[in-house]
N, C-alpha and C positions, 0 to 999 in steps of 0.2 A: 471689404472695400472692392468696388467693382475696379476690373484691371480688362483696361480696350486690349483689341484684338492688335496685334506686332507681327505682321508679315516678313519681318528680313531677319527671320531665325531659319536656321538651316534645317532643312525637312529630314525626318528621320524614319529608318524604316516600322511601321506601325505590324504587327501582330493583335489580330481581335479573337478572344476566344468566345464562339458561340456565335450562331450568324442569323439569328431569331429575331423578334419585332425591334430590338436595342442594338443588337451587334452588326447587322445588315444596314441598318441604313447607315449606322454611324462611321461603316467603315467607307460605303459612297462619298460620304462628308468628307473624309479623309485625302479619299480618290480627287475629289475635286480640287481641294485646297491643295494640290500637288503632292501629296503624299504616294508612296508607294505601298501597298495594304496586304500580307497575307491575313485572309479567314479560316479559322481553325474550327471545326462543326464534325463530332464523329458521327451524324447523320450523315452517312453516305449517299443516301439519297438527296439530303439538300445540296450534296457537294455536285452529284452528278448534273442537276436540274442549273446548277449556276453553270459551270462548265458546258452545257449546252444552251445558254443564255437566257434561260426559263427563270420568271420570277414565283414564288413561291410567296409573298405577302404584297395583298392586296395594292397599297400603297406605291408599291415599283412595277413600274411596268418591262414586260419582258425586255424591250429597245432597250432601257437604261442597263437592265441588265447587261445585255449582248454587247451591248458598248463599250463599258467597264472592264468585260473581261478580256475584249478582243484585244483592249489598248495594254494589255498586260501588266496596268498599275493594280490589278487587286488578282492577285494568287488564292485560287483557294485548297485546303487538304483536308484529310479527313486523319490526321495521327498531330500529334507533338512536336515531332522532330527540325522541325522548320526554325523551332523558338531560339536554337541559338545565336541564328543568322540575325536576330531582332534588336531595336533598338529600345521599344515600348511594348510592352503587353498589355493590353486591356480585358478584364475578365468580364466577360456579359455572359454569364451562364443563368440558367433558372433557379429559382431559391421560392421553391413553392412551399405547400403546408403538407405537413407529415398527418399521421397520426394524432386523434386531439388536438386538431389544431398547434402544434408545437410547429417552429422552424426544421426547415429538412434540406439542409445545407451539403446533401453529401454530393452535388453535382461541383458545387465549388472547393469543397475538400479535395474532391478525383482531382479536377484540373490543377490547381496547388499541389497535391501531389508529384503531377506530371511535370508543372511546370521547375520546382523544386531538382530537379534531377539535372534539369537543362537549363537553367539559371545562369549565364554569366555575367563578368563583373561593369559596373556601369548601367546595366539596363533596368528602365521605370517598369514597374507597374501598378496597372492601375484597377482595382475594384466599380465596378459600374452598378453589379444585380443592388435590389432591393436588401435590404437585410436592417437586423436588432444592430443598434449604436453600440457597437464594440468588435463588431466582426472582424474589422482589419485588423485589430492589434490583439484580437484574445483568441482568432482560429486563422486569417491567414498569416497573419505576421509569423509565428511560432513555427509552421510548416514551413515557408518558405527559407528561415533562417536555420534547417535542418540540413541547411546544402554547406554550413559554414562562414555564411554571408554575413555582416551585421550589417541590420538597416538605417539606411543612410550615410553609411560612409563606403560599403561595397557594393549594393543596389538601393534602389529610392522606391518606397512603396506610398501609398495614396488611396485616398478612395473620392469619386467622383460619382453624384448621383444620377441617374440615367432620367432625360424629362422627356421622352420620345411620348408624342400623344396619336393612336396609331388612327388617322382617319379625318386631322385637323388639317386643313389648307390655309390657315388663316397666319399659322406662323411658322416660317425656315428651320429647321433644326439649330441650321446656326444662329437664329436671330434671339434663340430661348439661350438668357442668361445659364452661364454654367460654373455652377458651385463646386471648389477644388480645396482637396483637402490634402496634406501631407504627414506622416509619422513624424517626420522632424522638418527644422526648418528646410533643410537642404531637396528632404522629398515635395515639400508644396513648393520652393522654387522652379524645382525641375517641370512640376505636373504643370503648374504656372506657365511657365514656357511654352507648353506644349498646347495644352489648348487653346491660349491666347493666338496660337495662328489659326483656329479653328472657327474659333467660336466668336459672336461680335465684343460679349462682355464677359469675362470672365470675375467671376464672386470668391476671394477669397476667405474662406475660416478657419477659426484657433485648431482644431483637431479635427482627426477622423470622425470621432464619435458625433461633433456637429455636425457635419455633411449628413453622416446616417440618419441624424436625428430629424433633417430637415425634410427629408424626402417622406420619412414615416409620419412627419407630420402635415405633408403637403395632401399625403391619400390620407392619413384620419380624419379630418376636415372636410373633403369631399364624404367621405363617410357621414360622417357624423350627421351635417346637414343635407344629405340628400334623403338619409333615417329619417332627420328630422321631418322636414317636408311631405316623407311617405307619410309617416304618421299623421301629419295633420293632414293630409288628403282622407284618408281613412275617417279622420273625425267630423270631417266637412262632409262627408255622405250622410252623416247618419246626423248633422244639424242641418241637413240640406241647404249648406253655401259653394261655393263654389269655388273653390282654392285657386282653380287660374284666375280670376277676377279678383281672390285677397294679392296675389301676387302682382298684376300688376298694378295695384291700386297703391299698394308698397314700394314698388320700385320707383313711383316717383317723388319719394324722398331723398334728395342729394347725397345722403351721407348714412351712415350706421347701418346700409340694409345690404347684401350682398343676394341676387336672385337664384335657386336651386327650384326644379320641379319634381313633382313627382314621376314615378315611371313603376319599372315590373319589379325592382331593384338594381342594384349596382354589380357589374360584370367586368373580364377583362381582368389580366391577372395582379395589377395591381390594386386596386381599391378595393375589394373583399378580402386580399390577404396582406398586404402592409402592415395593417393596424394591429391586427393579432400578433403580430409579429412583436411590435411594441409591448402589445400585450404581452405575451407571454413574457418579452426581456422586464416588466414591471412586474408580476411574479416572484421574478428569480431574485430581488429585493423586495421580497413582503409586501408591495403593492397592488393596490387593485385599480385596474383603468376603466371607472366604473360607465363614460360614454362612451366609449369604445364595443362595452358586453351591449350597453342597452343601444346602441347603434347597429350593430351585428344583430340581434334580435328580431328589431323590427326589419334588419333588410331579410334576416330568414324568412319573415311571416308574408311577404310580399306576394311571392307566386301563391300562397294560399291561397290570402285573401282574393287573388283575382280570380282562381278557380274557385270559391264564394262566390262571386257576382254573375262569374256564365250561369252557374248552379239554377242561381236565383234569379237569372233571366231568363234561363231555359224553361224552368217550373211553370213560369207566367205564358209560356207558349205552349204548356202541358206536354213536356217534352222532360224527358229525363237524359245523362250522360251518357248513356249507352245505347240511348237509339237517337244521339246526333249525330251530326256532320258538321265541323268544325275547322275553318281556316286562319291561321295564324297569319300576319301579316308583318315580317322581320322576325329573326331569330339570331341576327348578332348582337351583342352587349349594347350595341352603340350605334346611328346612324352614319351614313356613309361610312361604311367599313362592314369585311365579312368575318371579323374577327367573334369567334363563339368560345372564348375561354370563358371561363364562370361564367355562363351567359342564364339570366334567369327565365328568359324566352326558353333557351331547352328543356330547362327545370321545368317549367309549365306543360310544354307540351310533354314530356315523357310523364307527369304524372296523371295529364286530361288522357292520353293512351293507357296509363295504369287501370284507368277509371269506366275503359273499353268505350270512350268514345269513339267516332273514324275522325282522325287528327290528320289536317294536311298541311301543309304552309306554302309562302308567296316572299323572297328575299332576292331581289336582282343582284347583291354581293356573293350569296350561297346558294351556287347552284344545287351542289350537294351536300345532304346533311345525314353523317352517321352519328344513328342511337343502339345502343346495345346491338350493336351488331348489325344493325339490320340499315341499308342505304334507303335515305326518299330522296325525292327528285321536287326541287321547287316549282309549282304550281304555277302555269300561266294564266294569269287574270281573262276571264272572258266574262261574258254575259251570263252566257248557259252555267257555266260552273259558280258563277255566284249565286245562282237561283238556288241552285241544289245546298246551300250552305245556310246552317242555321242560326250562325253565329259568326261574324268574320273578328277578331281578335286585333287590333292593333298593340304590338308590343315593343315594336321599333321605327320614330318615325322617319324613315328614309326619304330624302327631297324627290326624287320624283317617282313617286307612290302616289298612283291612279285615286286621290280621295274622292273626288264628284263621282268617277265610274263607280268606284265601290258602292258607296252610298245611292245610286240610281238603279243599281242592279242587285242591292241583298236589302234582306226583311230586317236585319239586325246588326248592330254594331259595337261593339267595345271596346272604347279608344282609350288607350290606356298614356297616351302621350299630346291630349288634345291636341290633334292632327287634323281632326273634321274640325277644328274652332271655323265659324264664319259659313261654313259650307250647309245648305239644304237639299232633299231628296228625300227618295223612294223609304231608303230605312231609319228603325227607329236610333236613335243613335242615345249611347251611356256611357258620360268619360270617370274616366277614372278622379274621384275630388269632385269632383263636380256636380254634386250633393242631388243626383237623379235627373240633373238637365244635358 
């Protein structure tokens, strides 16, 4: 049941652990709705960079930084010890993939840990990271209550799923419904309260395990169908049709059809590891999440196939991998944003360099891009330097990404985000799906 936002509850002091793409803005949110915010981050270095008003994620800009901190509603530190002065904790820590693909929770274990020490009586907290539907009550709950506490009647625990989209202008953090969950009734009251001044609509459900479950099924979905879509771009070259053209020709169906495109795969730390996460919690009951494996598959086979088609576009200029010159054109996951976590724009170029091309790239978000050690510097678009390129690679389409100059100043194109749709010129151009047109 959605529950509106209630403005005349009394603000309380907020603690966020983790000040990364989820903990950072969430605690600005915070700041603005009149909250007083410490951020807890043992990167020292992020701590330092906020404390000198410096933003660190694309998305804020330095000002809002410099802002926030001057007005002394948001404290930040790099230790624990703050947590007693708090009224809520909210844990936004990373919860990436271990080994095999298995969950690797021990960033959220350390902080439970830490927090567990310094616990006092009354105070919420709250789970935000991504995680398998059981986290709160079958690894933090059991830590936290090591301190003597039982949950729900001497602190309130909860979990609440984190829907930050890092690079979206289209909707408010606060205006994205937020789904609240609690151990007992007493803790989703509490959580209830709280983010109902936050947020415009706040989504109540039965348990923890729900909220977890809805988040891992909001990115296997994105999964699943952007898999799917790759794959049939893939089958649509070799029936030579044109998948941007079955896609729009679908979307003007009213009803049953939801539009995904294809691209290099799926990036950014949630949608490639969500779902395994699932995965593996279906496992650990003798189940097998069989779209999940064959969705993860075809997003693996993506960067191949594309280094496939340079291959094969190269050949036909009698030109092989090692004596090109190749420019990459985006290398963050996602347009508008310089975000490169799972990005398979990297993936591609570290293996077109494995493969001793000369690999350069062009991303107005990433000025700079380290791979194995070694720093490049993004490529500014000129005339001269498209001539000398054999190959320009479209792998991210960013809005304003010079397409007409491309295309009037190189011999070759492979757009792998139908980005050249509409546009004519100098080079030959090859979208990704787009069955050789």
């Amino acid at each position: 049941m959605g529950v509106k936002s209630n403005a005349n509850i009394e603000h309380k002091k907020i603690g966020i652990i983790g000040l990364g793409y989820v903990g950072l803005p969430l605690a600005l949110l915070f700041v603005k709705k009149g909250f007083h915010v410490t951020g807890i981050d043992l990167d020292g270095k992020k701590i330092e960079q906020l404390k000198n008003g410096k933003s660190y994620l694309p998305d804020l800009s330095n000002e809002e930084i410099a802002n926030t901190i001057s007005s002394e509603r948001l404290l930040v530190a790099d230790h624990y010890d703050v947590i007693p002065s708090l009224d809520v904790v909210i844990i936004c820590v990373p919860t990436p993939l271990g080994k095999s693909s298995n969950p690797d929770l021990s960033f959220l274990t350390h902080a439970a840990g830490e927090l567990k020490k310094r616990l006092i009586k009354g105070q919420v907290v709250i789970l935000e990271s991504s995680t398998y539907p059981g986290t709160t009550t079958e690894v933090l709950q059991p830590i936290l209550e090591q301190s003597g506490f039982m949950t729900g009647e001497d602190y309130f625990l909860g979990y609440s799923p984190e829907r930050i989209d890092p690079g979206n202008k289209d909707y408010k953090l606060c205006e994205i419904p937020k789904v609240v969950s609690g151990v007992t009734v007493n803790c989703e009251d509490k959580i209830c309260e709280l983010y109902s001044q936050v947020f415009d609509v706040v989504e109540k459900v039965s348990s923890t395990q729900v909220a977890e479950m809805t988040k891992l099924l909001e990115n296997s979905y994105r999964l699943i169908n952007i898999s799917f879509i790759n794959e049939l771009a893939m089958l649509c070259d070799r029936l030579n049709i044109d998948i941007w053209e079955v896609i729009k020709a679908a979307k003007t169906k009213p009803y049953g059809f939801s539009d995904f495109y294809p691209g290099p795969g799926v990036g950014g730390h949630c949608i490639p590891v969500d779902p395994l996460y699932l995965s593996w919690k279906g496992r650990q009951h003798g189940f097998v999440n069989q779209f999940i494996h064959l969705a993860n598959d075809v997003n693996q086979q993506m960067p191949g196939y594309i280094i496939e088609q340079v291959h094969a576009l190269l050949r036909v200029k009698g030109l092989v991998l090692e004596d090109a010159t190749l420019l990459i054109c985006g290398v963050s996951y996602k347009k508008e944003n310089g975000d490169t976590r799972e990005s398979p724009p990297i993936h591609i170029m570290e293996s077109l360099k494995r493969s001793g091309a000369d690999v350069h790239y062009h991303d107005p978000f990433v000025p700079k891009l380290k791979i194995n050690e070694k720093t490049y510097t993004s490529n500014e678009l000129t005339a001269d330097r498209l001539k000398l390129i054999d190959c320009v690679i479209i792998l991210t389409d960013h809005m304003n990404l010079p397409i007409q100059f491309i295309i009037d100043h190189s011999s070759l194109v492979l757009d792998c985000r139908n980005a050249t749709h509409g546009y004519k010129g100098k080079a030959k151009i090859v979208r990704l799906g787009g069955g050789g047109k």
